[in-house]
C-alpha positions as CSV (number, residue, x, y, z in Angstrom):
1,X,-29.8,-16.1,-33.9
2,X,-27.6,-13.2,-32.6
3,X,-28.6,-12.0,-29.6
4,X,-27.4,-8.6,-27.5
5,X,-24.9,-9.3,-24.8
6,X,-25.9,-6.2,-22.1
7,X,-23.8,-5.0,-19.0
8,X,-24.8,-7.3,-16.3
9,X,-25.3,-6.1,-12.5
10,X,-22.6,-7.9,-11.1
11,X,-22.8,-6.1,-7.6
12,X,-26.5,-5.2,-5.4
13,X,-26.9,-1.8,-6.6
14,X,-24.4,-1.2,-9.0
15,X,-25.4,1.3,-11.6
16,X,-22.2,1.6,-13.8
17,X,-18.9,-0.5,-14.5
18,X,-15.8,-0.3,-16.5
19,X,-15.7,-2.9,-19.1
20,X,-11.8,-4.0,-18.0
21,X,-11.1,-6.4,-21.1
22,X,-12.7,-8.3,-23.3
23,X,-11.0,-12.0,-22.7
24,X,-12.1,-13.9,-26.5
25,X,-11.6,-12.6,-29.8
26,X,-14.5,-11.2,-32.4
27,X,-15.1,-14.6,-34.3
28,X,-13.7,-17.2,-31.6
29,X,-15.8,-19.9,-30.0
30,X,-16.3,-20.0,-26.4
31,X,-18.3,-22.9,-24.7
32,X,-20.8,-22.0,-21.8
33,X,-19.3,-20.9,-18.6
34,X,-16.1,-19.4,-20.1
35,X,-15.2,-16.1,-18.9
36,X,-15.7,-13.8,-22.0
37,X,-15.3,-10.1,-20.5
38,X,-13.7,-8.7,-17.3
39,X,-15.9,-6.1,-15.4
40,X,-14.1,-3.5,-13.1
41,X,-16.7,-2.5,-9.9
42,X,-15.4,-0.6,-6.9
43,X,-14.1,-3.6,-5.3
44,X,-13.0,-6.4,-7.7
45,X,-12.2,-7.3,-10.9
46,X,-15.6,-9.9,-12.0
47,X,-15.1,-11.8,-15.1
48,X,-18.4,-12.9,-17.0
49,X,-19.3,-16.2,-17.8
50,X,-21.2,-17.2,-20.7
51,X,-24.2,-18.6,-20.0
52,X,-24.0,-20.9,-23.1
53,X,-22.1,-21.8,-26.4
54,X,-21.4,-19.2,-28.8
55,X,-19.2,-16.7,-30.5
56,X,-19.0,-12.5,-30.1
57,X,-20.0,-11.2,-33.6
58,X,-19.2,-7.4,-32.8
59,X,-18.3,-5.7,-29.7
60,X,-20.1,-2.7,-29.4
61,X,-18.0,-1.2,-26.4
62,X,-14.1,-0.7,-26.3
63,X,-12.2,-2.0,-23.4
64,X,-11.6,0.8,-20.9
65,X,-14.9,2.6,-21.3
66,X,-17.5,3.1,-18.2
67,X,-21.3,1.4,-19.1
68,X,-24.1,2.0,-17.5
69,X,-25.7,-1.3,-16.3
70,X,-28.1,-2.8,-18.8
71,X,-26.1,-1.4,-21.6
72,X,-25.6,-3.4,-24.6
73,X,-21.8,-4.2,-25.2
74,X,-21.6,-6.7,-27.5
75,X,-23.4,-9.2,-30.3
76,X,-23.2,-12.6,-29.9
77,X,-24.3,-15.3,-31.8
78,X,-23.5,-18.9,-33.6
79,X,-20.7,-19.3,-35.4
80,X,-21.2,-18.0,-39.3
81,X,-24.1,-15.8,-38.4
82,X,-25.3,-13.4,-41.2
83,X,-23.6,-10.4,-41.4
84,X,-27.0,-8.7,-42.1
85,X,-28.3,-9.8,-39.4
86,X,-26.1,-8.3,-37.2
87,X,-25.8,-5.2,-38.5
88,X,-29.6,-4.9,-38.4
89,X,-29.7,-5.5,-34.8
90,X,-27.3,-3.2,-34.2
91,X,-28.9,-0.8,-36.4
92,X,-32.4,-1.4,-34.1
93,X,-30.4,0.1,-31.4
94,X,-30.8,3.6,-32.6
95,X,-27.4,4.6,-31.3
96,X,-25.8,5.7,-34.4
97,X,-22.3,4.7,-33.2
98,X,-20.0,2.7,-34.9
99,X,-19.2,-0.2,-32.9
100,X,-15.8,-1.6,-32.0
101,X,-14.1,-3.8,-34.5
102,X,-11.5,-6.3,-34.6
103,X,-9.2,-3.4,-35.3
104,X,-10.0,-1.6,-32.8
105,X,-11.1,-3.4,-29.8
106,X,-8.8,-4.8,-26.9
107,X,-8.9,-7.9,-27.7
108,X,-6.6,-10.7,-26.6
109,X,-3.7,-11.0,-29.9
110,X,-3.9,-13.8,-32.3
111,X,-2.1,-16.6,-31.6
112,X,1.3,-16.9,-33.0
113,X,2.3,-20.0,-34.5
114,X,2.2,-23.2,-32.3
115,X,0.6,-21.2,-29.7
116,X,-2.4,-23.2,-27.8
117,X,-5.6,-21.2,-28.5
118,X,-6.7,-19.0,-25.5
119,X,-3.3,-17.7,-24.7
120,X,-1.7,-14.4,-24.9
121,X,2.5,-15.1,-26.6
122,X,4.8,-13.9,-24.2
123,X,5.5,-9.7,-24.6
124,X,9.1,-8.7,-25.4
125,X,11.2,-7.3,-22.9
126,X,12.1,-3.5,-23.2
127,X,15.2,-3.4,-24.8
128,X,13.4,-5.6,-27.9
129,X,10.4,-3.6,-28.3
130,X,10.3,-0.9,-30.8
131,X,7.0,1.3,-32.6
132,X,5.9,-1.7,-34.8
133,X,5.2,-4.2,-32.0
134,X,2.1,-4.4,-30.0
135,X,2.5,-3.6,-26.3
136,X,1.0,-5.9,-24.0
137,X,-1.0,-4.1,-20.9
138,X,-4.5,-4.2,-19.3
139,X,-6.8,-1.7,-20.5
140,X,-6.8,0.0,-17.5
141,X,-2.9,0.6,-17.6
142,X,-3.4,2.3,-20.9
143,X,-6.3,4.4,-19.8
144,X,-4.3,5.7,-17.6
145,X,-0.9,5.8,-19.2
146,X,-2.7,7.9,-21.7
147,X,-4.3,10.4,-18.9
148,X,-0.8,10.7,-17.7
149,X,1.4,10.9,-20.9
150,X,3.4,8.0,-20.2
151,X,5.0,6.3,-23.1
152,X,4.0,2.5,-22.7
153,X,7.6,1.6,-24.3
154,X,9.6,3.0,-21.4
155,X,7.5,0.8,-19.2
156,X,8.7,-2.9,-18.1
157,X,5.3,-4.8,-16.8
158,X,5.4,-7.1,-13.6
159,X,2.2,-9.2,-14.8
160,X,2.3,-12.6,-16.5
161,X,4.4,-12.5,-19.2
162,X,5.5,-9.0,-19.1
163,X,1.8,-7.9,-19.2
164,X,1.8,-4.0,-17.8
165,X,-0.6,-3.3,-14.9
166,X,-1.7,-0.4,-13.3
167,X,1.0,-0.5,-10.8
168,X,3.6,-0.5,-13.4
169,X,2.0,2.9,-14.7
170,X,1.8,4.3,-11.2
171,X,5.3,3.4,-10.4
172,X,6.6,4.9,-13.6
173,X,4.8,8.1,-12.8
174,X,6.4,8.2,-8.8
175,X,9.7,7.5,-10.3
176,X,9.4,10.7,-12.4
177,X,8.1,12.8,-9.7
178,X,12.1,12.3,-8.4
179,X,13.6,15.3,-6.2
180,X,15.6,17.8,-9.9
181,X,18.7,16.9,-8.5
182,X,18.2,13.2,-9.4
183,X,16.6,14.3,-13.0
184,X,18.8,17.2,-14.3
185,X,16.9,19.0,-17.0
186,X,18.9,20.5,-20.2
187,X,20.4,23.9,-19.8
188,X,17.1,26.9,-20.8
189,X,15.0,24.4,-20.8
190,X,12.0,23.7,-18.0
191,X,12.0,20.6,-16.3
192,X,9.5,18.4,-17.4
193,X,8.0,15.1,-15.7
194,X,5.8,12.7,-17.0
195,X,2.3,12.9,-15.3
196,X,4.0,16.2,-13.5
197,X,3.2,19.9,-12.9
198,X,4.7,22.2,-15.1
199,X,4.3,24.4,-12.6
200,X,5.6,22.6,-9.4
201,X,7.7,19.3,-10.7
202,X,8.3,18.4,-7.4
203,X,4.6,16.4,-7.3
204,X,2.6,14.4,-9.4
205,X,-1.3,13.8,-9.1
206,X,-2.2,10.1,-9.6
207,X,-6.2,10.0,-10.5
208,X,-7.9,8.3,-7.8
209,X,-9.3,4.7,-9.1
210,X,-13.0,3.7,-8.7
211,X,-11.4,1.3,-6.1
212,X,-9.7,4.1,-4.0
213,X,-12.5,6.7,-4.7
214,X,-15.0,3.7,-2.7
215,X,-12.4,2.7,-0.1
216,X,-12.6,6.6,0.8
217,X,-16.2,6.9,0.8
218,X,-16.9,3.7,2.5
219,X,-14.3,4.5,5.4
220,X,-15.6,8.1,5.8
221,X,-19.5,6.9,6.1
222,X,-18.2,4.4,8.5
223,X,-16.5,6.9,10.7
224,X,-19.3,9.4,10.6
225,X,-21.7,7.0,11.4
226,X,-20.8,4.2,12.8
227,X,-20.4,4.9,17.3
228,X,-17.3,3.3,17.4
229,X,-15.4,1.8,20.9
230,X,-12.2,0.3,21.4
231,X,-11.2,-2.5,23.7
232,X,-7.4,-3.2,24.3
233,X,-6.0,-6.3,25.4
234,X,-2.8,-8.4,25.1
235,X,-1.8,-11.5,24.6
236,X,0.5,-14.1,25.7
237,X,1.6,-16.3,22.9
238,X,4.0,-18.3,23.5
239,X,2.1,-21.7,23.6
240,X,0.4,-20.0,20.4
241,X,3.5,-19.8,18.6
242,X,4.7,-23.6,19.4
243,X,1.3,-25.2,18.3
244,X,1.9,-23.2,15.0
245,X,5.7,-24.7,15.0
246,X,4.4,-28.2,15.8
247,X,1.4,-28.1,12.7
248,X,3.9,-26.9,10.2
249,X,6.4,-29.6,11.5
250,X,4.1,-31.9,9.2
251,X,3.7,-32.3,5.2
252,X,0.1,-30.6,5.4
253,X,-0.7,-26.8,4.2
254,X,1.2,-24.5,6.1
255,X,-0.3,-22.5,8.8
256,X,0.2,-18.6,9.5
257,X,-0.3,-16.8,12.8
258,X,-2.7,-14.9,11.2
259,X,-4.9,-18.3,10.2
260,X,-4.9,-19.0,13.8
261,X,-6.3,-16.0,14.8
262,X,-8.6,-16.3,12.1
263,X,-10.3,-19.7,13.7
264,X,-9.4,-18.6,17.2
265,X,-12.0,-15.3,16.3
266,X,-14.2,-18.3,15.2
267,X,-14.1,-19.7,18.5
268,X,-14.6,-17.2,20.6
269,X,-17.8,-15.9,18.4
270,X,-19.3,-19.4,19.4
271,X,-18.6,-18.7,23.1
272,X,-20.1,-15.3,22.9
273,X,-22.9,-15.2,20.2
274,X,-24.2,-12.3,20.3
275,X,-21.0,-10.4,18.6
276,X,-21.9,-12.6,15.7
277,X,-24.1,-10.2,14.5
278,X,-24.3,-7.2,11.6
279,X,-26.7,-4.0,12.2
280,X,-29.3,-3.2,10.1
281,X,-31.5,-0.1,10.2
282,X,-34.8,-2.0,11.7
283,X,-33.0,-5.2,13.3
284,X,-30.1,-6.9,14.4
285,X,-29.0,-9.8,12.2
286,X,-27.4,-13.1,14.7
287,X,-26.0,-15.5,12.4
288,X,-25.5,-19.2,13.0
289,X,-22.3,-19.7,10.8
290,X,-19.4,-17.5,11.2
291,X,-18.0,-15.7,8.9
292,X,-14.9,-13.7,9.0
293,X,-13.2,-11.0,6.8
294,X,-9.7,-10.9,6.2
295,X,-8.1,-7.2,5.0
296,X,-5.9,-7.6,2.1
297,X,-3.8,-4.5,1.0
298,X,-3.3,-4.8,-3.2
299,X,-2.2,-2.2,-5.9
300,X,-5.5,-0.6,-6.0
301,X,-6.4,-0.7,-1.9
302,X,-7.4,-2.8,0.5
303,X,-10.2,-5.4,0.1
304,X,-11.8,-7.6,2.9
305,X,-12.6,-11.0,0.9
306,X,-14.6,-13.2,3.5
307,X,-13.8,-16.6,4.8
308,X,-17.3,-19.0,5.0
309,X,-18.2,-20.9,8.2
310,X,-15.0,-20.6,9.6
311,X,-16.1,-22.3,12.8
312,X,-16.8,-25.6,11.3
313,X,-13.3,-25.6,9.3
314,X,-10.5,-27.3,9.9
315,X,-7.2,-25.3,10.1
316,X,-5.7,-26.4,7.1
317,X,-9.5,-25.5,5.5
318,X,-9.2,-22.3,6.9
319,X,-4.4,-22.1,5.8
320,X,-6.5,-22.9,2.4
321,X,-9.0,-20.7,2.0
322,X,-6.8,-17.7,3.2
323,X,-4.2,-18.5,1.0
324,X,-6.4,-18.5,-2.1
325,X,-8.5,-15.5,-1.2
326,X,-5.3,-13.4,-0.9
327,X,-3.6,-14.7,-3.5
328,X,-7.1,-13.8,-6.0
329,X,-7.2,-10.5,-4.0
330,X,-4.0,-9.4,-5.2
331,X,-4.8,-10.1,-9.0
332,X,-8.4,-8.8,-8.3
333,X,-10.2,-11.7,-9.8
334,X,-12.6,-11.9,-6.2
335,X,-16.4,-12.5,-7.3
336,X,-18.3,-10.0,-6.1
337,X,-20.3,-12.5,-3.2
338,X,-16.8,-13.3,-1.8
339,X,-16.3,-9.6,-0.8
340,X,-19.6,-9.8,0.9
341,X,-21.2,-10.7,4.3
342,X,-19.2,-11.3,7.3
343,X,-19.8,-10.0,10.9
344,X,-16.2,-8.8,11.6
345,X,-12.8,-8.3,10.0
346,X,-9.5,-9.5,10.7
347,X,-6.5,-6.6,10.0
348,X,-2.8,-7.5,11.0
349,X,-0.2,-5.2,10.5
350,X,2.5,-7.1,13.0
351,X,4.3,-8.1,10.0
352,X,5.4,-4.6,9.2
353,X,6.3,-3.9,13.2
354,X,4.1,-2.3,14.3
355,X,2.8,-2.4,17.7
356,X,-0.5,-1.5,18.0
357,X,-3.2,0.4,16.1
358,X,-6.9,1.1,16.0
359,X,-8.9,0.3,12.5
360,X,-12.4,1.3,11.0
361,X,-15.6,-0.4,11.2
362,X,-16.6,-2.1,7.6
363,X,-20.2,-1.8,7.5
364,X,-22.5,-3.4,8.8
365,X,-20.3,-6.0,10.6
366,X,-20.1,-5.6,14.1
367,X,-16.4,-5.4,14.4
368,X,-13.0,-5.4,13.5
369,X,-9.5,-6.8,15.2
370,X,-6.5,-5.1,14.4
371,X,-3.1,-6.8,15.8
372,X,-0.1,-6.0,16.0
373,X,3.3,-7.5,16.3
374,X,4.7,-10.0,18.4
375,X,6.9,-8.5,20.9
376,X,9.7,-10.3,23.5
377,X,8.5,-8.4,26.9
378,X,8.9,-8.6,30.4
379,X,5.8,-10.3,31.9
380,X,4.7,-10.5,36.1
381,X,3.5,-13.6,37.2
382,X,3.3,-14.1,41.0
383,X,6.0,-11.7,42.0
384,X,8.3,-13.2,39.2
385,X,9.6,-11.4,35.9
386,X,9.7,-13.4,33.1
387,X,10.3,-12.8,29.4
388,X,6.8,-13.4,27.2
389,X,5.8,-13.4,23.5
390,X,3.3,-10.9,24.0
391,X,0.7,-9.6,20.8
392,X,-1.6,-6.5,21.6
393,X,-4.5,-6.6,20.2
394,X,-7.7,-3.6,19.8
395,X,-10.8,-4.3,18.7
396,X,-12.9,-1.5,17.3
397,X,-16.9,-2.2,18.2
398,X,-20.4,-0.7,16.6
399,X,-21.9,0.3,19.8
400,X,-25.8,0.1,17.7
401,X,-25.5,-3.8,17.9
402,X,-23.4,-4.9,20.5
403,X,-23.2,-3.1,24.3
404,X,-19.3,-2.6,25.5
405,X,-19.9,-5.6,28.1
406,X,-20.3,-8.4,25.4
407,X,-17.7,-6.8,23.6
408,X,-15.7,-7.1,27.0
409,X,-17.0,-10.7,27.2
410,X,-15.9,-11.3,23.7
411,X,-12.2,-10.3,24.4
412,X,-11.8,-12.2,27.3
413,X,-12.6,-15.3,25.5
414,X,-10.6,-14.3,22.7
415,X,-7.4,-13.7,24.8
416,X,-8.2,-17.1,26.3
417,X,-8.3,-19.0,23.5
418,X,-4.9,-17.6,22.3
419,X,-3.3,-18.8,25.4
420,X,-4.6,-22.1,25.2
421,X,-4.3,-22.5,22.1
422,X,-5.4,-26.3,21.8
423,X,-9.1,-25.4,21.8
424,X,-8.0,-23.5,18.9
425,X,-8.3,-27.3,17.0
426,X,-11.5,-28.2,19.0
């Protein structure tokens, strides 16, 4: 019997999503729990199961379009389903629109010969495409290729198998905004850009995505609201730095300096509970596990996927679980549970050199760390110079739900913990 597949609320609260791409084609079978369309919130990419065996009979929303929640976006059915019967459910819909056919819809190819069903054939490289070959990009990418009037062809993509992504576009667009002197213009003519002003070619304005727009709004509402304090400490980490050398000695998952300041947080949130906590309007939330955000910077922005329990995880659990969260973070396929929770995040921006910084609460944790890089300095110890790893850290504190002396409390432990690193494995 065909049923009405509707757009689901993948996110508390959500009242609209992008439908990103639909990942089967009209007519194909798909068995329960394969992922048959890609949703676009504010902060991932969620792709939607099935909940059981079936086929899509029409899609009733292109790729690239914004649905409210609740909408219906496709028919789905049993294989051989009566045409009529479709068409009148769609015609009980009262809509009066057309809906998306196999024509028209952004659906994956057809296979090519000898091609194993479910994949995409690898797109052709620039110099062998030409008008009469399909183009292989996300939706996304297109949308905005064509709110920007860039020509698809002229782009190489840097996803799987030449697939264009919304970076490509982006990058094609900064590469036109180029200084005249770099893109002569013919003689009479104006100088014209792709995705630039006719009227000043020396910029180019880039439509914010949903991702960026939230990001913004999220950061400003944090800042507003949020009483922030800082605490400033540093670090010595030599000892740090040798247990790391001495784990990755071994044929196990290798560990990063980031991963043990992941579990060292861990440890010093069981010495001092009462930063493990998140704010809430009417109470103060303690938690029992710990759970840990980790910022990610991607194309799109920065997302804070969350590591689970870190404090009853190994440290090749926790080199593992990093690992796979960035790496899912950066092709924004997070669920939407894994971006939330957590009672403080972890940002490290050492590896680009720089010192120190000060970051922005993410609501409601309690907290976030921001740490900077590891510098050779001159260190005092009992009237003696020596030379140190040092690592400065500053942690950035809602003053609603924890008072600046845990937070003091809290630091000191941390600190300790990195320079006895050891209790690091406890």
């Amino acid at each position: 019997m065909a049923e009405l597949l509707r757009m689901p609320e993948v996110a508390a609260n959500t009242t609209e999503a992008i439908l990103e791409s639909w990942n089967v084609g009209l007519n194909t079978p798909y068995a329960a729990g394969h992922p048959i369309v890609t949703v676009e919130t504010e902060k991932a990419a969620v792709d939607v199961e099935a909940e059981s065996d079936g086929v899509l009979l029409r899609l009733l929303v292109e790729a690239g379009t914004t649905v409210a929640v609740g909408t219906p976006i496709a028919v789905w059915g049993a294989p051989g389903e009566a045409a009529s019967a479709v068409d009148a459910l769609v015609a009980s819909l009262g809509t009066g629109e057309a809906p998306v056919t196999a024509s028209n819809a952004s659906a994956p190819a057809a296979e090519e010969p000898g091609t194993p069903a479910g994949t995409v054939a690898p797109a052709p490289t620039e110099a062998a495409r030409d008008n009469s070959e399909r183009i292989f990009a996300s939706p996304l990418a297109r949308r905005l290729a064509r709110e920007l009037g860039v020509d698809l062809n002229a782009v190489v993509g840097s996803g799987p198998h030449g697939r264009i992504r919304r970076s490509d576009i982006e990058a094609a667009v900064a590469r036109s905004a180029e200084p005249e002197e770099t893109l002569p213009a013919k003689a009479g003519a104006e100088s014209q850009s792709i995705g630039t002003s006719a009227v000043d070619p020396r910029w180019v304005d880039v439509p914010n995505t949903r991702m960026r727009a939230a990001i913004a709004r999220r950061l400003t509402e944090s800042k507003q609201n949020t009483p922030h304090f800082y605490l400033r400490a540093s670090a010595r980490v030599d000892a740090l730095l040798e247990l790391r050398q001495q784990i990755n000695a071994g044929q196990g998952v290798k560990v990063s300096i980031n991963d043990l300041l992941v579990k060292a947080i861990a440890s010093a949130h069981v010495g001092v509970p009462a930063m493990n906590v998140q704010w809430n309007d009417t109470s103060i939330r303690h938690f029992s596990d710990v759970d840990i955000a980790v910022a990610v910077a991607t194309d799109g922005g920065l997302v804070t996927p969350v590591i689970r329990g870190v404090d009853s995880l190994s440290m090749s659990g926790v080199a593992t679980g990093t690992k796979d969260l960035i790496a899912r973070a950066k092709e924004r396929r997070l669920r939407q549970d894994e971006l939330e929770g957590g009672t403080i995040t972890i940002t490290n921006l050492g590896m680009y050199g720089t010192e120190d910084f000060a970051a922005i609460i993410n609501p409601p944790q309690a907290a976030i760390l921001a740490v900077g890089a590891v510098r050779q300095e001159a260190v005092v110890e009992e009237g003696a110079v020596n030379i140190a790893s040092v690592l400065r850290l500053t942690l950035a504190v809602d003053h609603r739900s924890v008072d600046g002396a845990t937070a003091a409390e809290w630091m000191k432990a941390f600190v300790d913990v990195l320079e006895h690193p050891l209790r690091i494995l406890l």
